[in-house]
Backbone bond lengths (Angstrom), bond angles and torsions (degrees), N, CA, C in turn:
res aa  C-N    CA-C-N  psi(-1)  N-CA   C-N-CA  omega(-1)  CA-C   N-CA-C  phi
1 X - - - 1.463 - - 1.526 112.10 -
2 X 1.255 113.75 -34.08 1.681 126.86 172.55 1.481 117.08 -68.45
3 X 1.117 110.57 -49.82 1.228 128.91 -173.51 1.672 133.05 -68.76
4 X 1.638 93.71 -69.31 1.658 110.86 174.44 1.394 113.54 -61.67
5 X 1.448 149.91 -8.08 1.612 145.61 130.57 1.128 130.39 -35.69
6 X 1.642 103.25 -26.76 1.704 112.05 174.51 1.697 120.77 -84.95
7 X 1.135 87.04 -27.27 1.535 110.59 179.59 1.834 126.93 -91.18
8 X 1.842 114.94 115.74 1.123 103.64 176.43 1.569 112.03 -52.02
9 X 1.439 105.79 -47.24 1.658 122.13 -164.84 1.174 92.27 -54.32
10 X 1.694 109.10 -179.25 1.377 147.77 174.78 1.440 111.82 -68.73
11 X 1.154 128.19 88.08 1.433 127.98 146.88 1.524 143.84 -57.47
12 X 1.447 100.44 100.78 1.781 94.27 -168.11 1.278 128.63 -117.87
13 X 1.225 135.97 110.12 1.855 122.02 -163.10 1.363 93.65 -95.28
14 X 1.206 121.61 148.77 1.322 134.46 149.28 0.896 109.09 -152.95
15 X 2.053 112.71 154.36 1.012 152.05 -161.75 1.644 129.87 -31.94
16 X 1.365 82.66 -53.84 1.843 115.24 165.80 1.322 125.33 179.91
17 X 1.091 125.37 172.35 1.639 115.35 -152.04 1.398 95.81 -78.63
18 X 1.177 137.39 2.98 1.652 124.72 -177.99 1.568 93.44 -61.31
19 X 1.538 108.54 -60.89 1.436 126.37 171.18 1.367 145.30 -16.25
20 X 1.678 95.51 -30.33 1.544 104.57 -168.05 1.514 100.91 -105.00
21 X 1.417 132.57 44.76 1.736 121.57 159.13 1.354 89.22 -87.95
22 X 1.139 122.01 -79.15 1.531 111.91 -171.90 1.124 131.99 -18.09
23 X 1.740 108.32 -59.96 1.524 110.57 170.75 1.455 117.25 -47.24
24 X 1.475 113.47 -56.74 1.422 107.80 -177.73 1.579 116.40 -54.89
25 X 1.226 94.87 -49.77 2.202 98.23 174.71 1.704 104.33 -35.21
26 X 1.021 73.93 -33.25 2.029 76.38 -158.09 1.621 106.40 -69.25
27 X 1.723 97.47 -51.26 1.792 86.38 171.30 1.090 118.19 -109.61
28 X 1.105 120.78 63.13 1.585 151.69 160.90 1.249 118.86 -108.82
29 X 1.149 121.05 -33.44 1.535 141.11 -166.00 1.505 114.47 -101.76
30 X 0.965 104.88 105.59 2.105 102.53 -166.82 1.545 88.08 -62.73
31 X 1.481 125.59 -70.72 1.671 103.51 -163.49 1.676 101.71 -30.51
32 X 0.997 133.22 -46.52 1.842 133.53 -140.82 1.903 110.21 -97.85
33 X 1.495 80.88 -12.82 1.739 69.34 -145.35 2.235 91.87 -83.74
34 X 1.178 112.94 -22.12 1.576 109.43 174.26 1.424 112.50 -56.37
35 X 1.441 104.76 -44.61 1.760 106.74 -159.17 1.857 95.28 -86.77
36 X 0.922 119.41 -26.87 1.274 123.21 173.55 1.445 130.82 -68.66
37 X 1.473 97.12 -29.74 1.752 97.93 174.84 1.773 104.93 -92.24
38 X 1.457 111.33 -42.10 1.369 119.91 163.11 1.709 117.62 -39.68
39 X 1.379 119.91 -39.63 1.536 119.42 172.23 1.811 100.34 -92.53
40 X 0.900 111.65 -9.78 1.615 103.07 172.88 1.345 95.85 -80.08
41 X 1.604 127.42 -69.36 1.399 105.17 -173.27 1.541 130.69 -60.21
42 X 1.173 109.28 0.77 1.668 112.60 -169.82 1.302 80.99 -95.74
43 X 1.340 139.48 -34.50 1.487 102.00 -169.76 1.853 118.92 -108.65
44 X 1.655 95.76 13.23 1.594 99.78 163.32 1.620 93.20 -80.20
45 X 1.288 128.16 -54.84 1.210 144.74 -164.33 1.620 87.08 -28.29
46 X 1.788 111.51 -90.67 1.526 123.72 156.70 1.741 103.16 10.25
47 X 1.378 108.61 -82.73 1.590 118.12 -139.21 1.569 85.69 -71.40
48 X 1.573 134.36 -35.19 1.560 107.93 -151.01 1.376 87.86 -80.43
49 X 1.251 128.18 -31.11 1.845 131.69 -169.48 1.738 99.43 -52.51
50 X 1.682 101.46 -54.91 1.433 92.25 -177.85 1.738 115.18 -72.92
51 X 1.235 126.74 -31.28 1.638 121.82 158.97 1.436 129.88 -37.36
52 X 1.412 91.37 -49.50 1.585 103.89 -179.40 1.845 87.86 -58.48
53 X 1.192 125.47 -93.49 1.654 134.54 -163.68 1.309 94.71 -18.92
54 X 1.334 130.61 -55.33 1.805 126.20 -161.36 1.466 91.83 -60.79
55 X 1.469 112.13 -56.64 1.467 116.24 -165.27 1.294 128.80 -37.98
56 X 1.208 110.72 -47.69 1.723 138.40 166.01 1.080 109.35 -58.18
57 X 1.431 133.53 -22.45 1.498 141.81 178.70 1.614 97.98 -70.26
58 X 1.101 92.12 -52.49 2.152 100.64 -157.78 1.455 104.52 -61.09
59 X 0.991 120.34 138.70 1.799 138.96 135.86 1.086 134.69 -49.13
60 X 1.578 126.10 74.72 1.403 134.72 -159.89 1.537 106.35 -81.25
61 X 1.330 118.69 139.27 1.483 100.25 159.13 1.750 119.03 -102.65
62 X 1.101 127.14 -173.48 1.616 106.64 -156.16 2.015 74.81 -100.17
63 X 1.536 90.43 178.09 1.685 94.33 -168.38 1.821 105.75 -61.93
64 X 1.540 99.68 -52.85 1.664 99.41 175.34 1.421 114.54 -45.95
65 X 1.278 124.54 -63.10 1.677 99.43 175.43 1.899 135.91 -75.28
66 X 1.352 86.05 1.74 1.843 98.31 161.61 1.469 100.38 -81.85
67 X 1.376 120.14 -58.65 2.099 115.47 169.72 1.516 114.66 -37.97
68 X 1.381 121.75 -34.43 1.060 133.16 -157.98 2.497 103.30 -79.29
69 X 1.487 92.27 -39.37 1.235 113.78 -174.92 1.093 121.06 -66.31
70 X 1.829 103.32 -12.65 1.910 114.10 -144.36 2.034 98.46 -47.70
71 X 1.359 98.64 -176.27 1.073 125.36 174.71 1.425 104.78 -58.05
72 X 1.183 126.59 151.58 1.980 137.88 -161.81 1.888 72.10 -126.87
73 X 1.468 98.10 102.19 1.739 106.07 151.66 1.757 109.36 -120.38
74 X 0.702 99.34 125.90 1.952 90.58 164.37 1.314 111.03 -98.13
75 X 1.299 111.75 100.06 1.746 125.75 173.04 2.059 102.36 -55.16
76 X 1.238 101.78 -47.08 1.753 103.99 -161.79 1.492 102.18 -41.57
77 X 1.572 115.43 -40.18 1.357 94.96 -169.79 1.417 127.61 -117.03
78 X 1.694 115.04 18.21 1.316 147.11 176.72 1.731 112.92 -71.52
79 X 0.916 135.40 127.54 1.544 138.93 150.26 0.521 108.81 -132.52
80 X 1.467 110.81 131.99 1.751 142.87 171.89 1.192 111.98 -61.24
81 X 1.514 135.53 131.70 0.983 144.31 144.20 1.781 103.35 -27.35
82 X 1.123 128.83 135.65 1.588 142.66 -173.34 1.840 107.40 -100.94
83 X 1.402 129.80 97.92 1.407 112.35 172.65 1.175 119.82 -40.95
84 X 1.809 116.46 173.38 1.544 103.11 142.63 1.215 120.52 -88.96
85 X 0.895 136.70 -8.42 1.664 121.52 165.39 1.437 106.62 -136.81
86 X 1.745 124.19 -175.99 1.323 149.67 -159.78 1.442 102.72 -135.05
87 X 1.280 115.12 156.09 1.617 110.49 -177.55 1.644 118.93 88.44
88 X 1.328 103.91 -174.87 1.364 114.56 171.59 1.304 135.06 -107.09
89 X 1.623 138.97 105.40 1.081 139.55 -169.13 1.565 120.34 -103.60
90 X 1.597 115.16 154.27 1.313 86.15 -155.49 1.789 99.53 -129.07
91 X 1.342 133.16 129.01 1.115 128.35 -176.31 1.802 128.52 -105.03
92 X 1.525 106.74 141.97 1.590 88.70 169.04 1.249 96.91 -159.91
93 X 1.157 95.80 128.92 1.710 151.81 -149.68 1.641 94.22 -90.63
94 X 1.111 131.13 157.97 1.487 148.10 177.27 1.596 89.69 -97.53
95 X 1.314 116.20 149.17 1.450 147.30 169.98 1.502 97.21 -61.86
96 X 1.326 117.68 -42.83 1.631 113.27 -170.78 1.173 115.95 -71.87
97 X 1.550 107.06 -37.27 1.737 126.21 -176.42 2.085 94.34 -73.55
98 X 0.979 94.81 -39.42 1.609 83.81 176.22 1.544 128.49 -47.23
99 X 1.619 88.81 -57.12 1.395 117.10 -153.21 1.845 104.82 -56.33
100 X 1.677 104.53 -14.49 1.122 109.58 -155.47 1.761 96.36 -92.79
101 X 1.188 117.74 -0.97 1.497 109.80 173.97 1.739 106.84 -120.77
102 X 1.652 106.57 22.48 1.806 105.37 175.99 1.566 98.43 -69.50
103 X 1.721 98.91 136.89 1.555 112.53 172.00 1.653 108.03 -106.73
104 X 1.862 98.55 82.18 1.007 101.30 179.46 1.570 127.21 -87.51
105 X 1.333 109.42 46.32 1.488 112.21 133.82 1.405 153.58 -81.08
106 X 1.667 110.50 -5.40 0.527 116.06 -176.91 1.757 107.78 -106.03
107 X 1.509 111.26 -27.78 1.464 108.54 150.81 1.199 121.50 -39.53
108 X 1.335 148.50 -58.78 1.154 151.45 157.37 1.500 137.05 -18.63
109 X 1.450 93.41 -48.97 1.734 126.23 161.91 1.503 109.64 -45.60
110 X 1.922 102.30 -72.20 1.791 115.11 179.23 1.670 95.98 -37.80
111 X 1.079 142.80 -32.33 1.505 137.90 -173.70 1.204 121.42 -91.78
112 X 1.665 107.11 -4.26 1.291 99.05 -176.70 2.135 118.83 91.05
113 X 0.760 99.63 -22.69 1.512 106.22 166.33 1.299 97.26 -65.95
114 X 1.426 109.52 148.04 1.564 123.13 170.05 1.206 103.25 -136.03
115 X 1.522 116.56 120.63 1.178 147.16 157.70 0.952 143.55 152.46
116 X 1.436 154.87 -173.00 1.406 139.66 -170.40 2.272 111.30 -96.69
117 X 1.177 99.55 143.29 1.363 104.19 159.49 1.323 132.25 -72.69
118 X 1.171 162.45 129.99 1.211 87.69 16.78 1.979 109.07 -86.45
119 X 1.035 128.82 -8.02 1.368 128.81 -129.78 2.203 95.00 -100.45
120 X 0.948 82.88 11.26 1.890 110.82 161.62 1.240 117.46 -73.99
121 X 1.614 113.62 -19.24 1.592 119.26 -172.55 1.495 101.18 -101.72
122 X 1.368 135.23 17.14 1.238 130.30 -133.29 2.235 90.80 -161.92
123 X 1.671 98.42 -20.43 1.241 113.39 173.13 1.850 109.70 -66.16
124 X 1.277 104.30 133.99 1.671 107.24 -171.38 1.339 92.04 -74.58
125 X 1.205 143.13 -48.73 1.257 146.05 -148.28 2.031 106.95 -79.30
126 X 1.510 98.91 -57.43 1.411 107.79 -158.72 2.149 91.85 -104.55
127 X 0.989 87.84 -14.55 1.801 88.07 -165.37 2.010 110.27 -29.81
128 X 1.424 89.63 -67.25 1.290 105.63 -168.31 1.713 107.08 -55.63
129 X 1.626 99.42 -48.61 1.740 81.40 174.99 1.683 134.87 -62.67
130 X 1.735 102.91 -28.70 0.901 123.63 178.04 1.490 126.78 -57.18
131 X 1.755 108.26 -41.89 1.177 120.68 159.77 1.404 137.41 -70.10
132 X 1.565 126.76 -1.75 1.517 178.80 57.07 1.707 104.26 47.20
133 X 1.296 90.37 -67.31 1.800 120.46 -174.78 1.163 100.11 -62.76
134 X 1.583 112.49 -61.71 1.747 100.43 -157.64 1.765 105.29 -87.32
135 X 1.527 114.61 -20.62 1.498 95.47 171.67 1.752 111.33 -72.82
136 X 0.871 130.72 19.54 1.693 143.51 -173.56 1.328 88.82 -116.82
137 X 1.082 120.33 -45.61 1.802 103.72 -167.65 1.256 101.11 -92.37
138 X 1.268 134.00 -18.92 1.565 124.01 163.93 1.468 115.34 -61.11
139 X 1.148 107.92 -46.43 2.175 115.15 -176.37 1.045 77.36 -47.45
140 X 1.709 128.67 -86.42 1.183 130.48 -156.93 1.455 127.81 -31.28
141 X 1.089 110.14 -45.77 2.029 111.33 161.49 1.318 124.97 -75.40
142 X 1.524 117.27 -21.12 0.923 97.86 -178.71 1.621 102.42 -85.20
143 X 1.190 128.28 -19.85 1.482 126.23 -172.07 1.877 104.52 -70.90
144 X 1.611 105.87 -48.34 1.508 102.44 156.26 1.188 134.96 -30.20
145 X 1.963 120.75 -53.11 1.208 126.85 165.66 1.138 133.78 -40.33
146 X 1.758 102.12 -44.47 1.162 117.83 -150.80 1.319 102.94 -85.69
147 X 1.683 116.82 -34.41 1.492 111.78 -168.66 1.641 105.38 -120.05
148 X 1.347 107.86 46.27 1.663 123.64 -167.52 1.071 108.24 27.99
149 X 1.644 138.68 57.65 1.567 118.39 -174.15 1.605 93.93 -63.19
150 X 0.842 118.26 -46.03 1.989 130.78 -157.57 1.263 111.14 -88.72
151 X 1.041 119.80 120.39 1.758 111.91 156.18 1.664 125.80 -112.31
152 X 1.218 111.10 107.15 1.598 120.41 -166.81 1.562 95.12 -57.85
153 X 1.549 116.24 147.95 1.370 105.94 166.88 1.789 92.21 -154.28
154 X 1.789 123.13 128.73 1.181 128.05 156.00 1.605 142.10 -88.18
155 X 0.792 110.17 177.44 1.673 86.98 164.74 1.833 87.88 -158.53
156 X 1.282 127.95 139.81 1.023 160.17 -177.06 1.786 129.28 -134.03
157 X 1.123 112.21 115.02 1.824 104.15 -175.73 1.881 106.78 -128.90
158 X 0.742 112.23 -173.92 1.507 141.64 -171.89 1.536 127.64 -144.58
159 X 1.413 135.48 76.17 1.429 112.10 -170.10 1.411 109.18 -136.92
160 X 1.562 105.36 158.54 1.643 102.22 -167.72 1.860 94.19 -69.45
161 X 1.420 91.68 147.92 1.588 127.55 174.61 1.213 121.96 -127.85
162 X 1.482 123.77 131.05 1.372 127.68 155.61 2.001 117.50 -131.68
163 X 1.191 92.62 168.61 1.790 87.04 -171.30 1.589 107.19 -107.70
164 X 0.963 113.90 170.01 1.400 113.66 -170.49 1.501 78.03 -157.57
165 X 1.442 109.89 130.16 1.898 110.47 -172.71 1.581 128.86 33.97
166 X 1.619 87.86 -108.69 1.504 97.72 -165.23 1.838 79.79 -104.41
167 X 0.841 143.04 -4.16 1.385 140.32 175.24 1.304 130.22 -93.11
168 X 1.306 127.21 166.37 1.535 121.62 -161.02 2.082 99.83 -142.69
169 X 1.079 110.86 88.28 1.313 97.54 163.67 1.561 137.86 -76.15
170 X 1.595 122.70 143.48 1.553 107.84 -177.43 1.715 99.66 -126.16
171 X 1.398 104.21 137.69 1.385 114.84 174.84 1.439 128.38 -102.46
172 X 1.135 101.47 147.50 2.139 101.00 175.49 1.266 118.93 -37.21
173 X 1.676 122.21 -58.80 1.054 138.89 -175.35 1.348 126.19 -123.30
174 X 1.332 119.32 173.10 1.670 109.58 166.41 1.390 131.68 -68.23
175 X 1.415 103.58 -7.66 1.933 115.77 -175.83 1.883 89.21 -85.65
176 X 1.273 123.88 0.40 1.813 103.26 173.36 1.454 118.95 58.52
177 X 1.352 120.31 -10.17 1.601 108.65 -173.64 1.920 97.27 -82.87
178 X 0.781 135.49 -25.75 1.495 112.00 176.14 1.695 108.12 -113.63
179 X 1.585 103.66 153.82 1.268 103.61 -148.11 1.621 88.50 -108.90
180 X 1.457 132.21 141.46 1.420 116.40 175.82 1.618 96.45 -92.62
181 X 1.520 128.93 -67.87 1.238 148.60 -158.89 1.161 108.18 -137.51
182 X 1.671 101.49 151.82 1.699 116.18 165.93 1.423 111.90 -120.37
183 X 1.377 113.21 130.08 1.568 110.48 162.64 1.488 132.97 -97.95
184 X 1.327 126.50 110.67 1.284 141.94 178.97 1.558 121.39 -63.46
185 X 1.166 113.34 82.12 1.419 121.41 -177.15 1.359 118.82 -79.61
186 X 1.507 145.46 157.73 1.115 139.26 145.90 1.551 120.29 -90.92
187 X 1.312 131.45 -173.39 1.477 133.10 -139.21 1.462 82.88 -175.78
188 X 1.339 96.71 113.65 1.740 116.30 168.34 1.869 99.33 -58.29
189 X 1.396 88.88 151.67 1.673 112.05 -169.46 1.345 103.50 -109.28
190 X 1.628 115.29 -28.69 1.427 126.07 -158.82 1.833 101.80 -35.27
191 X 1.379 127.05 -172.57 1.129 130.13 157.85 1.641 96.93 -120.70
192 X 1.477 103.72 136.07 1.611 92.37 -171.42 1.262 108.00 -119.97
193 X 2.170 137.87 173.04 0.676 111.12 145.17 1.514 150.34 -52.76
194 X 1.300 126.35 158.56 1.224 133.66 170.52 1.618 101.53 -38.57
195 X 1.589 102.94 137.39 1.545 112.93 -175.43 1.396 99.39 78.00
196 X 1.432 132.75 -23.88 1.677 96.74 176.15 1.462 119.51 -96.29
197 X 1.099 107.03 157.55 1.691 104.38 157.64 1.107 148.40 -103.88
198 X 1.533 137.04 149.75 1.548 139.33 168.75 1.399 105.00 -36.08
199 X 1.331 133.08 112.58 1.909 102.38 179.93 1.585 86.15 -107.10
200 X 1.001 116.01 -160.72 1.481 146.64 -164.08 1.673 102.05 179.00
201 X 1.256 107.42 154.86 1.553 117.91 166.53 1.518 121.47 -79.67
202 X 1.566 105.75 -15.49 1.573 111.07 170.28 1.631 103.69 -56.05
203 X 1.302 118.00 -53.45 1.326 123.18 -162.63 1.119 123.82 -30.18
204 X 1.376 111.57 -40.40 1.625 132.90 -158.76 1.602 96.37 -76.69
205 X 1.348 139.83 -12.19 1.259 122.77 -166.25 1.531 100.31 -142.80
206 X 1.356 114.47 137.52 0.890 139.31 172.19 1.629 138.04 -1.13
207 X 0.951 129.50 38.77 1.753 126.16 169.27 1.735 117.97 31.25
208 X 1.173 98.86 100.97 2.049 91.17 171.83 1.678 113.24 -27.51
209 X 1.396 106.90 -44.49 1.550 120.77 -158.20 1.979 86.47 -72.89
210 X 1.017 152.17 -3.58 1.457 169.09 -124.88 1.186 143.25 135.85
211 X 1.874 87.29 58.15 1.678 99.40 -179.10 1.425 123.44 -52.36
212 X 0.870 151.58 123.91 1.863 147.75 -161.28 1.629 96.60 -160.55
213 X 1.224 136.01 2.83 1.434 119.41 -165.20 1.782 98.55 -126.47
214 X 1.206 94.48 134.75 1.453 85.32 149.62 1.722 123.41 -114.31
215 X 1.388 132.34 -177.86 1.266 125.54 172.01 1.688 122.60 -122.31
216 X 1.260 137.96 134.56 1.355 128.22 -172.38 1.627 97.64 -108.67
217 X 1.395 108.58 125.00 1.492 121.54 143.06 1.357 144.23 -96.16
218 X 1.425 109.76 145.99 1.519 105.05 -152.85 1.750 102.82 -121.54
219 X 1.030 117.14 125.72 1.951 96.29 165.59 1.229 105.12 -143.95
């Protein structure tokens, strides 16, 4: 709704990338791809009209008294668990060790099958193809494994953090004098009941005035 106004092109959100063959088929395909972006925008069009109406419903508070609400942490008497190390480390995992946490339900989905694994193999309708699919996608890894087509690679870090408002700074080291990154959080507006609070994701970590936190990044 934010976005696709800025844009002549085709704006498309979906769910998660299992999701997006279709989309792409669709505007890939000259018969498909006019009537398809044309009913895509008619029905963002739809959703911001109905957003806006909810919107006008809600009770915003202005940002200063959502800051004002933040989250009640007491740093004084909190300690952080301490990593073993600082920085960025970097991992890669075997295809086999992977393969063993695929959430292949959502493979299933990209095909158009609907339903969950395993009990999709057990579906009257999709069972048989489904069970079709995944012994095909097993050869397929295991032949990957076998002749390294793939090489998994992570990267994972650890670095001291402190917040400053609605923001989250992360540093090189534990001495804090050089700054690597800042993170720009937002801070719910809602008006809430009594006892709750505005949170923000700054909240959760540590105060400049009482650095004690660190933060882990993952990609």
């Amino acid at each position: 709704m934010k976005i696709a106004p800025h844009y002549r092109s085709s704006t498309v959100h979906v769910l998660d990338a299992s999701r997006a063959v279709g989309v792409v088929n669709s505007l890939l395909t000259e018969k498909q791809k006019a009537a398809f972006d044309a009913k895509t925008r008619a029905e963002y069009a739809a959703l911001t009209r109905a957003t806006r109406r909810q919107t006008r419903k809600k009770k915003l508070l202005t940002l200063a008294e959502a800051r004002a609400n933040r989250t009640p942490v007491d740093w004084s008497s909190y300690q952080p668990p301490k990593p073993e190390f600082l920085g960025p480390r970097v991992a890669c995992p075997s295809i086999v060790d992977l393969a063993r946490y695929i959430d292949w339900s959502p493979f299933f989905h990209t095909w158009e099958m609907r339903g969950r694994y395993p009990a999709i193999f057990e579906d009257p309708k999709f069972g048989t193809q489904a069970r079709e699919l995944f012994d095909d996608a097993q050869e397929l890894l295991g032949e990957i494994a076998e002749k390294n087509l793939l090489t998994a690679r992570g990267v994972y870090a650890f670095w001291p953090a402190t917040s400053t408002g609605d923001d989250v700074d992360l540093y090189v080291d534990e001495k804090r004098n050089e700054k690597l990154a800042t993170f720009y959080f937002l801070r719910q507006q809602m008006q809430k009941p009594a006892g709750q609070a505005n949170h923000c994701l700054a909240d959760y970590i540590a105060p400049a005035s009482n650095p004690k936190s660190e933060i882990r990044i993952r990609n």
